[in-house]
N, C-alpha and C positions, 0 to 999 in steps of 0.2 A: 241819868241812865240813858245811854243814847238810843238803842235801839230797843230798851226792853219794852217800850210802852208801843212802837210798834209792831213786833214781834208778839203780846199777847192780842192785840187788836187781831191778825192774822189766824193765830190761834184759835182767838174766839171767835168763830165759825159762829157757834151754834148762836149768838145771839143776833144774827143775822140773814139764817138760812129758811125761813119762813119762806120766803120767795125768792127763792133761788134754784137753778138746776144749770142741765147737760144734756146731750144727747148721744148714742153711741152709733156706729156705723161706716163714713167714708173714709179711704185713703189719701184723698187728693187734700193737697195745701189749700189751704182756707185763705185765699188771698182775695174771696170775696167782701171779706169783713176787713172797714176798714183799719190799717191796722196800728194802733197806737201804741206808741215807742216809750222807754226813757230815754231822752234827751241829754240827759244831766251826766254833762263827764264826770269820770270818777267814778265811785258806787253809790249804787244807789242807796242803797241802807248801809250802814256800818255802825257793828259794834264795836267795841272800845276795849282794850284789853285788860283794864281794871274790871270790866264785866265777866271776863274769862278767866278759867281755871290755868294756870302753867300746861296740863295736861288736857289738850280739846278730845273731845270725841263727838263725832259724828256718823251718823245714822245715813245711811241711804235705802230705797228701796221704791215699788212701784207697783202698780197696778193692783190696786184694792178693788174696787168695783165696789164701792159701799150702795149697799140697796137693802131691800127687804131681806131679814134675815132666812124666810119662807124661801127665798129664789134659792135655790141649789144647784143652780144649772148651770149659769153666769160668774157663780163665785162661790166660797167655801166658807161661810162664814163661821166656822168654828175655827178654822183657820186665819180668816183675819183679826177675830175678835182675839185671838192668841198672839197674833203677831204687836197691836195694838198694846196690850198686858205686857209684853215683854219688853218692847222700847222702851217705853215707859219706867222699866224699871230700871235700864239702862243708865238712866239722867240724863239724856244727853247733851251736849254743847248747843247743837239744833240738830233737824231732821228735815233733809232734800230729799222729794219726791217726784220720780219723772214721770207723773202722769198716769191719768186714767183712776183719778180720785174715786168719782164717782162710778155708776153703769149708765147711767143715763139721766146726765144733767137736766134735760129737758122735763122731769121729774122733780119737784121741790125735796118728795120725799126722799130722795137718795142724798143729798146736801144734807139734808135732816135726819139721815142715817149714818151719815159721817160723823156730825155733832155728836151724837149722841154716843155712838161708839169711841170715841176719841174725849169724851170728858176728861179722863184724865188726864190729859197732854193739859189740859188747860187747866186742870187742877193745880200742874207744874211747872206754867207758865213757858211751858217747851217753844222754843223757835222752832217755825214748822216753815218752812221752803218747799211749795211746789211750784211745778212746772207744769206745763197743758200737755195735756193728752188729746189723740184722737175723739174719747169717750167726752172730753169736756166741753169739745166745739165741734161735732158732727150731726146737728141737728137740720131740719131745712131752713127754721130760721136762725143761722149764722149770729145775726146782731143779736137779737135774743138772747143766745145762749152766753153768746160773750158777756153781755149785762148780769145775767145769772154768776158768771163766772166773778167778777165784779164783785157782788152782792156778797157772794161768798166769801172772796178775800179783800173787802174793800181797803187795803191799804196798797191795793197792785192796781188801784183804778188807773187807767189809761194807759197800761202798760200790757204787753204781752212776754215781754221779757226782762230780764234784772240782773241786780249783781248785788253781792253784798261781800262789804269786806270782814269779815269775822276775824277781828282781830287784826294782827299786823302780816301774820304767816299763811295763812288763809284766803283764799278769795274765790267765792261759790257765781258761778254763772248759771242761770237758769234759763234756755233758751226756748224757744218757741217751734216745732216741728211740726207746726201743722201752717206756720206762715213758711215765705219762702227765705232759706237760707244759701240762696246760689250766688256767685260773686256778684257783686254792684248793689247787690239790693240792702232794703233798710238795717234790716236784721246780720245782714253779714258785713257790713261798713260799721256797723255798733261791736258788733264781735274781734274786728279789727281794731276800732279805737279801745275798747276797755281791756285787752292785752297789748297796746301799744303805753297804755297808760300804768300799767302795773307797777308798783313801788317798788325797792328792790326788796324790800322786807319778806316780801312773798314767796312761800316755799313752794305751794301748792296753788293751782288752779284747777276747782272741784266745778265741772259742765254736767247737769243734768238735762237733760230733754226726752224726750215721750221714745222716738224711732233710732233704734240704732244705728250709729256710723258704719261700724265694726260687728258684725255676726258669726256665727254659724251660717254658709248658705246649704237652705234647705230644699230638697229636690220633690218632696213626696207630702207637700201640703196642700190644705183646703186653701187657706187663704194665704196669699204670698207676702210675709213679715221681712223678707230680704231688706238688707239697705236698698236706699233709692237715692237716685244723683242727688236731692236733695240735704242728705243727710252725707251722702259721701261728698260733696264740695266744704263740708265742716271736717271730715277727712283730713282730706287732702290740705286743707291749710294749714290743719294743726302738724301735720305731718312736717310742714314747711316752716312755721314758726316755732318747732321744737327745736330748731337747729341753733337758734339763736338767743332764744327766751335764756332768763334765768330762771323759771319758773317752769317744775313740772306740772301736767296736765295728765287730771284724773275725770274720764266719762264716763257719766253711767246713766245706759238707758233703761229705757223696759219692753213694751210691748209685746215681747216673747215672751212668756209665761213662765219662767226658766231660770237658769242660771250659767253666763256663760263669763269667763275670763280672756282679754286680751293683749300683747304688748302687741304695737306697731309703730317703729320710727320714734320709740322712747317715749309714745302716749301711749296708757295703761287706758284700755278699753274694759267696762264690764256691761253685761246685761243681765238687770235685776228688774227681773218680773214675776216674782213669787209673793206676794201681796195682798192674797188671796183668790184671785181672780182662777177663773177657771185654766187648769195649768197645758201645756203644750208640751208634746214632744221633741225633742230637738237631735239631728243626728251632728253628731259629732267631729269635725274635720282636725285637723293636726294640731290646726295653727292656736285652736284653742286649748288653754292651761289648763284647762278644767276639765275630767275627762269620766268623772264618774258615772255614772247611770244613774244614777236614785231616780225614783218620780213616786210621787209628784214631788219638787222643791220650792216648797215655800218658804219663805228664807227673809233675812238680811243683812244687810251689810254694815258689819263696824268697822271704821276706820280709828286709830288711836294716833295722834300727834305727839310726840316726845321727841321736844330738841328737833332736830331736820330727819329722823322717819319716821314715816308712816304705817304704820301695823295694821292691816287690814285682816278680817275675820268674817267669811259668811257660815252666818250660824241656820242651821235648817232644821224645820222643826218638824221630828223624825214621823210621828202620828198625829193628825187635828184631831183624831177622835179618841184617844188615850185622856184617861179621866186627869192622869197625871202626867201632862204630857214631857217628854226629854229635846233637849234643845242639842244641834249634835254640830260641834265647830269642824267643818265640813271640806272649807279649804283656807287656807293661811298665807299670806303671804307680808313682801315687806317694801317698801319703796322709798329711797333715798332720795332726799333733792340735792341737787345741783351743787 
């Protein structure tokens, strides 16, 4: 089984999070910690498609803030602990998460609040794919937290970033958005080789990372979530290599608390930030697909593979405090490849 025995390694978190954390806070690119790569052309894990169902499904979403379930402030944990129940019940193929796992890694027990909330992913031996968030590397000690981070997933030890080929049709990029992703650098010369390398087999290329490319720009907030050049030179390139890929490109970040949908330049932008974390406003501009008002939306994203489309479904979950609660399929869409 090629990737299952890593994939429950990953999973299994909890037998590893004793000494583990995060911490929550800066916006600036963490290029103080040094920052170690995969190397390895190609992907980096891959599973094998006798491991896969004809029909994948996958799960995206972001921003949980696992912590004490007391904090009510920070996050909603009737709300995550909901969201957590319902993947789950999904089955899924695996689950990409763009960060902001924990509230504050720098805390063992919020690692250890994650475990423990998420047993059952590991009861069902779920492929769990995250990606760094601000909340997982914002501490004052940097290297620390990154070690925490490690400890957590150790089979991502010495990496900040990854790829996995899920199958032949598939192929999940997990990037780093707290390192720097602006032309010449580590992270964006790797982002160039593993789409320069793509097989042709591949329908889809699914990019999670923490800040999004593509937004809502919003005029009337506390804290300023807009894209930032760093995330826009991921942009911009993919803007550029859509022209000639055989392969579409699906992102999906989080950090906005929210739910927002994009096309730009035939790459499908989304922001899924409903994860439980405490939710955000978002004002609404044209260009995004999405246009309803609900709040708060906590939410997730199924995507379904059959044949070359792609059926995506964000399902929002209407009340956390509803003893029974109703899952409400929110917005629909469908994406063809190439």
């Amino acid at each position: 089984m090629i990737l299952k025995s890593v994939v429950v390694t990953l999973a299994a978190v909890g037998l590893s999070v004793a000494s583990s954390a995060v911490a929550q806070g800066t916006a600036a690119v963490a290029a103080t910690v040094a920052p170690p790569v995969s190397t390895k052309r190609g992907p980096t894990f891959t599973v094998a498609d006798k491991d896969l169902p004809k029909t994948l499904t996958l799960i995206e979403y972001g921003d949980m803030r696992f912590t004490d379930p007391a904090n009510i402030v920070d996050a909603n944990p009737s709300a995550r602990k909901l969201l957590v129940a319902k993947i789950a019940s999904e089955h899924p193929d695996a689950v990409q998460m763009s960060g902001d796992v924990p509230l504050a890694g720098s805390k063992p027990a919020d690692y250890a609040e994650y475990a423990l909330e998420t047993k059952v992913w590991r009861d069902q031996n779920l492929r769990i794919y995250p990606a760094m968030g601000n909340h997982e590397l914002a501490g004052k000690d940097k290297a620390g937290d990154l070690e925490n981070w490690w400890k957590a997933f150790p089979t991502l030890r010495g990496m900040r970033w990854y790829s996995v080929a899920l199958g032949k049709r598939v192929y999940l990029l997990n990037v780093d958005s707290e390192s720097d992703m602006l032309p010449g650098t580590d992270q964006y010369k790797w982002i160039q080789d593993q789409i320069s390398q793509l097989p042709q087999s591949v329908y889809f290329v699914m990019i999670a990372l923490h800040r999004p490319p593509v937004a809502d720009i919003q005029t009337h907030i506390e804290i300023d979530h807009n894209p930032r050049p760093n995330e826009i030179a991921l942009r911009d390139y993919l803007s550029s290599v859509s022209k000639t890929s055989h392969a579409k490109f699906v992102v999906v970040a989080g950090h906005i608390h929210n739910y927002e949908r994009f096309l730009q330049d035939d790459v499908n932008y989304f922001v899924s930030g409903g994860g439980g974390a405490k939710p955000y406003y978002v004002e609404r501009t044209p260009g995004d697909l999405y246009q309803r008002e609900d709040f708060p939306n906590f939410h997730y994203i199924k995507f379904t593979l059959d044949g070359k489309g792609l059926t995506g479904t964000m399902y929002r979950l209407a009340d956390p405090t509803d003893e029974h609660p109703t899952w409400q399929a929110r917005d629909t869409f469908k994406i063809t490849a190439k």
